[in-house]
C-alpha positions in Angstrom: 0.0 0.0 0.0 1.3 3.4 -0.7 1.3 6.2 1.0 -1.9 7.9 2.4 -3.8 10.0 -0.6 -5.7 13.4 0.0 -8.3 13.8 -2.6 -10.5 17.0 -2.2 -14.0 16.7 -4.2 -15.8 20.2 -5.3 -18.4 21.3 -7.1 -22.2 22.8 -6.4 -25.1 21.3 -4.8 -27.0 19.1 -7.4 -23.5 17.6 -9.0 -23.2 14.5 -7.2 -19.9 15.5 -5.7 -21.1 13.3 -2.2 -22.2 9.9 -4.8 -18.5 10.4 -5.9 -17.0 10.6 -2.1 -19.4 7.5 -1.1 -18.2 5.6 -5.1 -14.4 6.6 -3.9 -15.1 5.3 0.3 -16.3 1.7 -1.4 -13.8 1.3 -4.1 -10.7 2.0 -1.7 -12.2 0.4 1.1 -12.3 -3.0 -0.9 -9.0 -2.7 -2.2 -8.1 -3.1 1.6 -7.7 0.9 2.6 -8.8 2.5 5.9 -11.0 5.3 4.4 -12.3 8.8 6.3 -14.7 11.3 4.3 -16.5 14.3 5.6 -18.2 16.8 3.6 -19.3 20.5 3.9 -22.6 21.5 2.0 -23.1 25.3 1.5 -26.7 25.8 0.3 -26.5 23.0 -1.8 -30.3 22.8 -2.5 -29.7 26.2 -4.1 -26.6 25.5 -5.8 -24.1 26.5 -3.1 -20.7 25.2 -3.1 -20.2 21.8 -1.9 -16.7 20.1 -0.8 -15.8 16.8 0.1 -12.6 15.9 1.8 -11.4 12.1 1.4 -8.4 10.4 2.6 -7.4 7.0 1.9 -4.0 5.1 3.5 -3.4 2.0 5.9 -4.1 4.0 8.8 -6.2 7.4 8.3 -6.9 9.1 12.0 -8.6 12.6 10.7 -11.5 12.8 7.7 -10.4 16.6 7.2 -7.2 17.7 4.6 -5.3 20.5 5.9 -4.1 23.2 2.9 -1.7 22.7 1.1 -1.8 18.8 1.8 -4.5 17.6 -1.0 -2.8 15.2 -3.8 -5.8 16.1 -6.2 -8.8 17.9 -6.4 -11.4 17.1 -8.3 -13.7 20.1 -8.9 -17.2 19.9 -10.8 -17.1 23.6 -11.3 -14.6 26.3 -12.5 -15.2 28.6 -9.6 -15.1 26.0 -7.4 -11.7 24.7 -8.4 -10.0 28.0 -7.9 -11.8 28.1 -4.3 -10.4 25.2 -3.2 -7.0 25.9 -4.8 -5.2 26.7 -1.6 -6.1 22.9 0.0 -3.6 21.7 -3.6 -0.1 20.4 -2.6 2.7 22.0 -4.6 3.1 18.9 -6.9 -1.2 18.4 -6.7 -2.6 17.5 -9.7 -5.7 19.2 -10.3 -8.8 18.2 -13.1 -11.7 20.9 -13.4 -14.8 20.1 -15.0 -15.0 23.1 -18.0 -18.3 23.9 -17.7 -19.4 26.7 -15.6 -22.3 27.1 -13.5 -23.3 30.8 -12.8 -24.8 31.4 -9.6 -27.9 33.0 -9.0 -25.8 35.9 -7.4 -24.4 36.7 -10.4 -27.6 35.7 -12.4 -28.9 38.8 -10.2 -26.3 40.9 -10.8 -25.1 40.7 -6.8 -21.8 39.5 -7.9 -19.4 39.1 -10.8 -18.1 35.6 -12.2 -14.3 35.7 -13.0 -12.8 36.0 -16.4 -10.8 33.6 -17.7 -10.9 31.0 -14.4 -9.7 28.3 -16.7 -6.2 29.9 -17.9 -5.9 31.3 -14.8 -6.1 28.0 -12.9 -3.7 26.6 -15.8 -1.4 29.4 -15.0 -1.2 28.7 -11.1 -0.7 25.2 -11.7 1.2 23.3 -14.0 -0.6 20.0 -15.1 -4.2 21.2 -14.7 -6.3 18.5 -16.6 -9.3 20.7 -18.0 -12.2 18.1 -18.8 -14.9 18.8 -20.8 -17.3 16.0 -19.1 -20.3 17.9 -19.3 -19.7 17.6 -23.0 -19.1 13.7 -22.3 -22.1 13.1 -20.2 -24.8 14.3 -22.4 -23.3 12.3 -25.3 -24.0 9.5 -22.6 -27.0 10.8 -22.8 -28.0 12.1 -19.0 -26.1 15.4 -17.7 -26.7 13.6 -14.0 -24.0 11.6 -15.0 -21.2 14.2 -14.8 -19.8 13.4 -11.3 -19.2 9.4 -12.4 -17.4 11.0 -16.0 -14.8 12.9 -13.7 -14.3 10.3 -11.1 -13.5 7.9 -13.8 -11.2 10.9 -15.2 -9.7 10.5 -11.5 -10.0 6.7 -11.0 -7.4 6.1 -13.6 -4.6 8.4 -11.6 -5.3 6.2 -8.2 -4.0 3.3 -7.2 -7.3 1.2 -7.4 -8.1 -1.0 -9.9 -11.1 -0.2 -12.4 -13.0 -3.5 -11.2 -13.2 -2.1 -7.7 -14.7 1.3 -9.6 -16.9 -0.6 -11.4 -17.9 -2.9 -8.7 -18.6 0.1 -6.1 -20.8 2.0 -9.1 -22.2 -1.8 -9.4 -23.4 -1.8 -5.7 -24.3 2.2 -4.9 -26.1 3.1 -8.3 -29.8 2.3 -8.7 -30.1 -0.5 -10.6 -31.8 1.6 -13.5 -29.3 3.9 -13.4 -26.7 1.2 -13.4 -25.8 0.7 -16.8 -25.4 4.6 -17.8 -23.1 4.8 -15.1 -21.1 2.4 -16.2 -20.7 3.9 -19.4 -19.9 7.6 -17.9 -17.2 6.1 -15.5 -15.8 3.8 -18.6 -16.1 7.4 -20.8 -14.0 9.0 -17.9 -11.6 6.5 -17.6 -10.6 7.0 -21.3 -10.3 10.5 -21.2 -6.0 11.3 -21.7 
């Protein structure tokens, strides 16, 4: 077992960033990991920011990442990756969903979105993986799928094998909803 991982999940309420801690929890915890999540929900009903902190290693005391101590982070959202920046280690690897969501603040003219979040995020940090998994899930066919694209973007940096991904989506998706899942996580896995 390698050392313990700090993976930092982020995105808005509605994006299924706490289906991707719970998909993470059983995948890593079948591989033989001791596994701690926690998450903080901001609103979420109302699209408010959402984070999830998971840490995976053969002896985990604390659910929490401290900043600066995250290997990845995984953000849903634009914004959201650039306000979780600071929880990055200096050799972090961060992948940000490209899509935007614009908050109803700035939908009511409260507040102003950032320019350019994308290049600047690039800028700050050298590897940034920009995904465009919105595009990705509603080839799938189903936008809901978007979390399970960019864990599968994720899955394929971690030290898990895909079965245990595709046995956790196996055992925590609806079974209706089992098959599309499959084919987002497969979709993410192949993204380069």
């Amino acid at each position: 077992m390698q050392r313990n991982l700090n993976i930092l999940i982020c995105g808005v309420g509605g994006q299924g960033t706490i289906l991707a801690r719970k998909l993470a929890c059983t995948a890593f915890f079948s591989a033989g990991y001791d596994v701690k999540a926690s998450e903080v929900h901001g609103m979420a009903q109302r699209g408010g920011s959402v984070v999830t902190h998971f840490r995976a290693g053969s002896t985990i005391a604390s659910p929490l990442i401290e900043e600066g101590q995250a290997d990845y982070i995984l953000a849903f959202e634009p914004l959201e990756a650039l306000r979780f920046l600071p929880y990055l280690k200096k050799d972090g690897q961060l992948i940000v969903n490209a899509q935007p969501i614009i908050p109803t603040s700035v939908l009511t003219g409260e507040a102003v979105y950032p320019e350019d979040i994308l290049n600047t995020l690039k800028a700050k940090i050298t590897g940034t993986m920009v995904v465009n998994g919105t595009e990705i899930a509603l080839q799938i066919g189903n936008i809901k799928v978007l979390n399970v694209v960019l864990l599968g973007v994720l899955a394929k940096r971690l030290p898990v094998s895909k079965e245990k991904w595709l046995k956790a989506i196996a055992e925590n998706v609806p079974s209706k909803f089992k098959d599309l899942n499959l084919q987002a996580f497969e979709a993410g896995y192949s993204v380069e």
